[in-house]
Structures are given as C-alpha cells and as structure tokens.
N, CA, C and O atoms as a GROMACS GRO file, in nm:
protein
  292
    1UNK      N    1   0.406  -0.750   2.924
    1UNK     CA    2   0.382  -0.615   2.876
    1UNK      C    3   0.465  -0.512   2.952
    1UNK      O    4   0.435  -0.393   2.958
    2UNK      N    5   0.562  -0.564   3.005
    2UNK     CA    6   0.621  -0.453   3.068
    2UNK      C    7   0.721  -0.427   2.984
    2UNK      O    8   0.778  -0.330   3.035
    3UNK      N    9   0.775  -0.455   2.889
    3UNK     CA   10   0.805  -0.290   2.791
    3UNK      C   11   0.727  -0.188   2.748
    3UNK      O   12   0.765  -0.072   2.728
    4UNK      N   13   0.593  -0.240   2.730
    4UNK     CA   14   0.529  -0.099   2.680
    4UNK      C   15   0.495  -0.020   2.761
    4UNK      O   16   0.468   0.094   2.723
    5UNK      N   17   0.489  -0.049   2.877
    5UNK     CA   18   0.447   0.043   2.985
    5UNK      C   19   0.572   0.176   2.957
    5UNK      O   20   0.541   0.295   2.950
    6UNK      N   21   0.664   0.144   2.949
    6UNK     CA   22   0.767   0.275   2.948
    6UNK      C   23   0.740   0.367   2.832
    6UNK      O   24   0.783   0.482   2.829
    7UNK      N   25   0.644   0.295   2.706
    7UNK     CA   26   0.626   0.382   2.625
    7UNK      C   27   0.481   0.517   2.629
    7UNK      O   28   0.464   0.608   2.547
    8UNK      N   29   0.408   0.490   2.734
    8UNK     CA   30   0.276   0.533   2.763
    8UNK      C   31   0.279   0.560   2.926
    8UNK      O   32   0.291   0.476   3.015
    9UNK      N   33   0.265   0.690   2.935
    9UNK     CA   34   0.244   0.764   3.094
    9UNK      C   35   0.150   0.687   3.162
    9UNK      O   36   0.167   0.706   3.282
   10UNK      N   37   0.062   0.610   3.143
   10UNK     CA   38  -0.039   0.513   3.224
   10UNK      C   39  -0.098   0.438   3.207
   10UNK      O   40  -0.146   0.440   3.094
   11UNK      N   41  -0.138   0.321   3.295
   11UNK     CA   42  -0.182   0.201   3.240
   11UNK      C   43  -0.354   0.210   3.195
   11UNK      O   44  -0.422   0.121   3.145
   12UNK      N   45  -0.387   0.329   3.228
   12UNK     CA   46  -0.521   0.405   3.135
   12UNK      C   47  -0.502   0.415   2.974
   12UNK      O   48  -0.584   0.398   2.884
   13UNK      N   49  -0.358   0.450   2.970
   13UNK     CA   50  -0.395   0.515   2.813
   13UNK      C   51  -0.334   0.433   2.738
   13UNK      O   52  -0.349   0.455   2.618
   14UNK      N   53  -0.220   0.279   2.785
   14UNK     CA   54  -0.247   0.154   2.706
   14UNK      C   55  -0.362   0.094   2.720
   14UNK      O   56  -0.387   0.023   2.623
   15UNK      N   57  -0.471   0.094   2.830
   15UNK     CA   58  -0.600   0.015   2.833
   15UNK      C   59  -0.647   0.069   2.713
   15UNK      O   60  -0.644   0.005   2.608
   16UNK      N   61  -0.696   0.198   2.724
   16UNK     CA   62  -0.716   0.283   2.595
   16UNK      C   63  -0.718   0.187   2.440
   16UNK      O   64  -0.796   0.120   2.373
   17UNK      N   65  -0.569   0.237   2.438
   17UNK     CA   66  -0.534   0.186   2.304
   17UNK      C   67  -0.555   0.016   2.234
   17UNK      O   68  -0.583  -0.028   2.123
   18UNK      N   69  -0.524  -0.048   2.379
   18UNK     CA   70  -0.575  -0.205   2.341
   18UNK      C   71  -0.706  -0.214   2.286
   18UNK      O   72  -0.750  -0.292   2.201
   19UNK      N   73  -0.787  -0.078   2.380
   19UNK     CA   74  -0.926  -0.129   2.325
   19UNK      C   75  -0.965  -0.078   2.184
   19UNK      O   76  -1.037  -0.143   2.108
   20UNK      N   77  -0.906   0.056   2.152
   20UNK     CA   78  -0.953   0.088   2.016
   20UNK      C   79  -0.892  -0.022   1.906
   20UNK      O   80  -0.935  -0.017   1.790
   21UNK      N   81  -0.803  -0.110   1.940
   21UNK     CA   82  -0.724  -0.200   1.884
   21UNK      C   83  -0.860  -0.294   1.870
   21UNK      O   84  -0.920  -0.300   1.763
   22UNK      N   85  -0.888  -0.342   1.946
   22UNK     CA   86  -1.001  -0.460   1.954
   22UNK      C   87  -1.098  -0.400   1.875
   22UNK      O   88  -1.123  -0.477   1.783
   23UNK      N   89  -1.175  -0.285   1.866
   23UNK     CA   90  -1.245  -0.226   1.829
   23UNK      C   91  -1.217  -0.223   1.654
   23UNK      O   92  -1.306  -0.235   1.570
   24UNK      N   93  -1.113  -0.210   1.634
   24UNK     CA   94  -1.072  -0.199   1.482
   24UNK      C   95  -1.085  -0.298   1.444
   24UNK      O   96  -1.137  -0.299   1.332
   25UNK      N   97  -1.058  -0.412   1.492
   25UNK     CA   98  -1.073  -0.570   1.435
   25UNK      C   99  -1.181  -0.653   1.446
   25UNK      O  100  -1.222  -0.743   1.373
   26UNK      N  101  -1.235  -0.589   1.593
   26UNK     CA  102  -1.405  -0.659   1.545
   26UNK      C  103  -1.456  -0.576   1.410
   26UNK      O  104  -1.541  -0.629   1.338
   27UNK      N  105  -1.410  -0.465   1.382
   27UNK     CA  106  -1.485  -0.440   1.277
   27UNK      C  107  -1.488  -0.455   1.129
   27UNK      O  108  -1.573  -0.423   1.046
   28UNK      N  109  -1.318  -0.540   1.109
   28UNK     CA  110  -1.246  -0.579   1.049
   28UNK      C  111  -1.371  -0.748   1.020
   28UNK      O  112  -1.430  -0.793   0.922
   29UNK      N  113  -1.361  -0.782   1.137
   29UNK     CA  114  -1.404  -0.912   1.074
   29UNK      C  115  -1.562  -0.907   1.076
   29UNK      O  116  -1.623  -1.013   1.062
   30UNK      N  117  -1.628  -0.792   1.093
   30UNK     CA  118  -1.780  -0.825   1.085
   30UNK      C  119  -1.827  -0.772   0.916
   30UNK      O  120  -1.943  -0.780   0.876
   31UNK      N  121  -1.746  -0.736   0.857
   31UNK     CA  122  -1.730  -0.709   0.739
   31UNK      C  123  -1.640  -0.779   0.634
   31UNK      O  124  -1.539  -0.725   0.589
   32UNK      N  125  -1.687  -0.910   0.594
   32UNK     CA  126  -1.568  -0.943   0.526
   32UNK      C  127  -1.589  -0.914   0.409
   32UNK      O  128  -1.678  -0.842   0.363
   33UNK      N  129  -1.514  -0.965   0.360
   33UNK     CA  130  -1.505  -0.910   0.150
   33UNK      C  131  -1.587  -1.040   0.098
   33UNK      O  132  -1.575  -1.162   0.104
   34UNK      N  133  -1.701  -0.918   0.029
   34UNK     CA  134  -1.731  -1.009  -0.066
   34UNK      C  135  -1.669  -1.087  -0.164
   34UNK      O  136  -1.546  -1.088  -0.167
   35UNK      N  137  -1.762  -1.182  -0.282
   35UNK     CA  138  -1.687  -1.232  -0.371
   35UNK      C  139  -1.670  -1.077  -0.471
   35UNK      O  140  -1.568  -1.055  -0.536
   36UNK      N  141  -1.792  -0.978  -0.469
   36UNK     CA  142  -1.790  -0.919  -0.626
   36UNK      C  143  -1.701  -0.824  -0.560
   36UNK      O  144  -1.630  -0.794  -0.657
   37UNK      N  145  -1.642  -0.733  -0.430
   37UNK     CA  146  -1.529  -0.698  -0.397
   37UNK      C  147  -1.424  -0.687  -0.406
   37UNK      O  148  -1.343  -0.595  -0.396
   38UNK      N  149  -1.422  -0.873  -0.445
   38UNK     CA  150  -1.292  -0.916  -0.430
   38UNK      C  151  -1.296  -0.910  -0.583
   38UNK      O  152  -1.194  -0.854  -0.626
   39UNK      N  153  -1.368  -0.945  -0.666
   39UNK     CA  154  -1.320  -0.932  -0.819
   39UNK      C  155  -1.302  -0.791  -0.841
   39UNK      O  156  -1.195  -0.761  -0.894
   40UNK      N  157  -1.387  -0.690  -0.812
   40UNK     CA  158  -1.339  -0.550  -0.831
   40UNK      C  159  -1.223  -0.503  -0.807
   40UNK      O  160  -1.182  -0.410  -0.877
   41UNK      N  161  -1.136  -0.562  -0.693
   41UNK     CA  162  -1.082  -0.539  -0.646
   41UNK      C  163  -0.922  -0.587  -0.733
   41UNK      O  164  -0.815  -0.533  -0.758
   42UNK      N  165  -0.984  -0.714  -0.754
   42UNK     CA  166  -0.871  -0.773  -0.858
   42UNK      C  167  -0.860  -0.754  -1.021
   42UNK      O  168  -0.777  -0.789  -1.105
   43UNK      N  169  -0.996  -0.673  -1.026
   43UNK     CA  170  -0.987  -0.602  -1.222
   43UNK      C  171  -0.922  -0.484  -1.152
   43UNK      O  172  -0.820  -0.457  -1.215
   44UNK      N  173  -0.941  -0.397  -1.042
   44UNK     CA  174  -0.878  -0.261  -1.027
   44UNK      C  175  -0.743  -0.258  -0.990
   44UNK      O  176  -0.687  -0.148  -0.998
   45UNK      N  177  -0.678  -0.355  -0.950
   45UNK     CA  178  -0.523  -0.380  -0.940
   45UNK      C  179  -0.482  -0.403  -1.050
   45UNK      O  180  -0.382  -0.338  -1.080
   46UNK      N  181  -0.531  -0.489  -1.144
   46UNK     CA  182  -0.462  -0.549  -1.262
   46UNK      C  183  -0.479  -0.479  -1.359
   46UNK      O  184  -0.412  -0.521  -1.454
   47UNK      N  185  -0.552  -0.364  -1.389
   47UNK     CA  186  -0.527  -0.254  -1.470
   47UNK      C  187  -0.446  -0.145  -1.395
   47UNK      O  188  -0.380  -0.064  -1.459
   48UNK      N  189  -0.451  -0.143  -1.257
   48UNK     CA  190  -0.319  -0.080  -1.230
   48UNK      C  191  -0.188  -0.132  -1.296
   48UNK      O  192  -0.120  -0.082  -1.386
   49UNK      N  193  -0.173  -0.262  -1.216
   49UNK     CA  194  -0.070  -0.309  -1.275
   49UNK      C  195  -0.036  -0.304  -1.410
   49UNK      O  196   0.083  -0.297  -1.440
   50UNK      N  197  -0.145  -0.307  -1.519
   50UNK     CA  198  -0.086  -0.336  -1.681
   50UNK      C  199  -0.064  -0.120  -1.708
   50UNK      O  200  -0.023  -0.081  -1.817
   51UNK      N  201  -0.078  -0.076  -1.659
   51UNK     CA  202  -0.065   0.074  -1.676
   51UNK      C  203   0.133   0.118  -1.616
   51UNK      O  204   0.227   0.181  -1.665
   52UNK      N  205   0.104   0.032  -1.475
   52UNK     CA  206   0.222   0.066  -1.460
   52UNK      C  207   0.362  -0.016  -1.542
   52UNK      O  208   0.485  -0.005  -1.547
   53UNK      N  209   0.251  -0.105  -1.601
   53UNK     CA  210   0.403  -0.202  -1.693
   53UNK      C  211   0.395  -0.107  -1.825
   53UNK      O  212   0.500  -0.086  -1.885
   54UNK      N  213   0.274  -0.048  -1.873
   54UNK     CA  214   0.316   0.012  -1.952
   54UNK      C  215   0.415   0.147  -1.954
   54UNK      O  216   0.490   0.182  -2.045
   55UNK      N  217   0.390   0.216  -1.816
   55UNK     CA  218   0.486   0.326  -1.819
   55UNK      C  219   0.636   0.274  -1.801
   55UNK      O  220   0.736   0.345  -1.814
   56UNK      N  221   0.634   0.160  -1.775
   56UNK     CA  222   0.795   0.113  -1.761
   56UNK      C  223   0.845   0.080  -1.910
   56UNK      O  224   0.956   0.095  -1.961
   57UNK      N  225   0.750   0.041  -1.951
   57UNK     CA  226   0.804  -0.036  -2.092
   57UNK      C  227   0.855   0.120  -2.145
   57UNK      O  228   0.973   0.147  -2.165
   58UNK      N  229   0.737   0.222  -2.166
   58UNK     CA  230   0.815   0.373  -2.223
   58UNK      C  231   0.918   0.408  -2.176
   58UNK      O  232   1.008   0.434  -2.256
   59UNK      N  233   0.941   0.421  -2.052
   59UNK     CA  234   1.085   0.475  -1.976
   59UNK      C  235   1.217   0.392  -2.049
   59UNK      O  236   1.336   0.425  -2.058
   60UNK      N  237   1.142   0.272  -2.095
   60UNK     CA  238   1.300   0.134  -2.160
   60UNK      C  239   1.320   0.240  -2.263
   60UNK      O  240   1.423   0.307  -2.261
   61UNK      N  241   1.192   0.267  -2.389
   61UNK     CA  242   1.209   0.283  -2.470
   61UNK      C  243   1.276   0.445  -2.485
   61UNK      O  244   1.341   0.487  -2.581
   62UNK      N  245   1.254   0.491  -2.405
   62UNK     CA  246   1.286   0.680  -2.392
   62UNK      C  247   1.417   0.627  -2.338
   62UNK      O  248   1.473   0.737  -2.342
   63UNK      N  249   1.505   0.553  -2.293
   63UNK     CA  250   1.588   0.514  -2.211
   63UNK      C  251   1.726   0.454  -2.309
   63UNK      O  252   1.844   0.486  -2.293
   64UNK      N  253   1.666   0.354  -2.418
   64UNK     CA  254   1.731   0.326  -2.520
   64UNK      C  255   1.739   0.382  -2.656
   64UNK      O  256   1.785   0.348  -2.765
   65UNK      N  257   1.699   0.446  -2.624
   65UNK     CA  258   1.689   0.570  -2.793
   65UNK      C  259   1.792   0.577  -2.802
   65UNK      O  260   1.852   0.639  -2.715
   66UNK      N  261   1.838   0.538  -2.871
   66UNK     CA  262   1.969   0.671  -2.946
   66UNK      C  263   2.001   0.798  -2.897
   66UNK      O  264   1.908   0.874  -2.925
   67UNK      N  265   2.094   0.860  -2.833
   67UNK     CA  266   2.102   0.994  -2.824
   67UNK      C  267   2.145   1.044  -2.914
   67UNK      O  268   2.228   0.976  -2.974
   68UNK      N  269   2.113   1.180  -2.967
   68UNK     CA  270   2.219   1.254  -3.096
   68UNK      C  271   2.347   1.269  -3.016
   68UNK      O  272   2.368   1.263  -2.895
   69UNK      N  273   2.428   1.290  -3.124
   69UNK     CA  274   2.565   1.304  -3.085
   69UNK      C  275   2.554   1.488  -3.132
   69UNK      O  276   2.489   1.538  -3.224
   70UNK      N  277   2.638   1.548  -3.038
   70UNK     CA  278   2.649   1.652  -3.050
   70UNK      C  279   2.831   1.682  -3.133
   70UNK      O  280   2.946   1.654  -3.100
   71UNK      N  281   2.756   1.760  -3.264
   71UNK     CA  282   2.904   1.777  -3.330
   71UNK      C  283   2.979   1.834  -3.278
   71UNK      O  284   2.936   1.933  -3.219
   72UNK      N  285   3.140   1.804  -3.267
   72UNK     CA  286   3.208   1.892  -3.255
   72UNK      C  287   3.309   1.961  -3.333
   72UNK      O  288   3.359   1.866  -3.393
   73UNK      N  289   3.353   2.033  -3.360
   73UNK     CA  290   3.444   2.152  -3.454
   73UNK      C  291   3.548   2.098  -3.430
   73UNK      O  292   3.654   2.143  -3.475
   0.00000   0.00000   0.00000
C-alpha cells in the first residue's frame, strides 16, 4: 500500500476510507437479490431495451427517407 499513501495526507483518512469500503460491502452482501427482484429487474431492462431498439429502428427510418431534392432554376 505504499502508493496510496501519497494519495491521502494520513494513514487516518485511508483507515477511514478502507473502512467505509468494508462497510459498503457488508451491506452489499447482507442483502442479496431476490428471485422476484431479479425478475423485475429483468422485465424492467428488457422493456428498456425493446424501447430503445425501437427508437433506433425510427432514427434508420427518418435516416433513409428520401430527401426532396431541392429544384433548381
């Protein structure tokens, strides 16, 4: 760990940070994902996802139109 020391004025305020580190991940794992979470989770992506394929598919289609040709004299 002696690179990080140069990034932090004292070995207080990496102790610090290791610990809110630990702290985030015990809390990480005392909560895991449910199963009905995890399906919510995977109907609420996958209608993301089919929304954002649909705005792509419009952009093709606004994209390949035809432009008018502008007459000229």
């Amino acid at each position: 760990m002696t690179c990080k020391k140069s990034f932090f004025s004292s070995e207080e305020e990496l102790e610090k940070l290791e610990k809110k580190s630990a702290k985030r991940t015990e809390k990480k794992k005392m909560r895991p994902q449910t199963k009905d979470s995890f399906e919510e989770t995977l109907v609420r992506l996958t209608e993301k996802q089919s929304l954002l394929t649909e705005k792509i598919e419009q952009q093709k289609i606004t994209r390949d139109s035809p432009k008018k040709k502008k007459c000229t004299s």
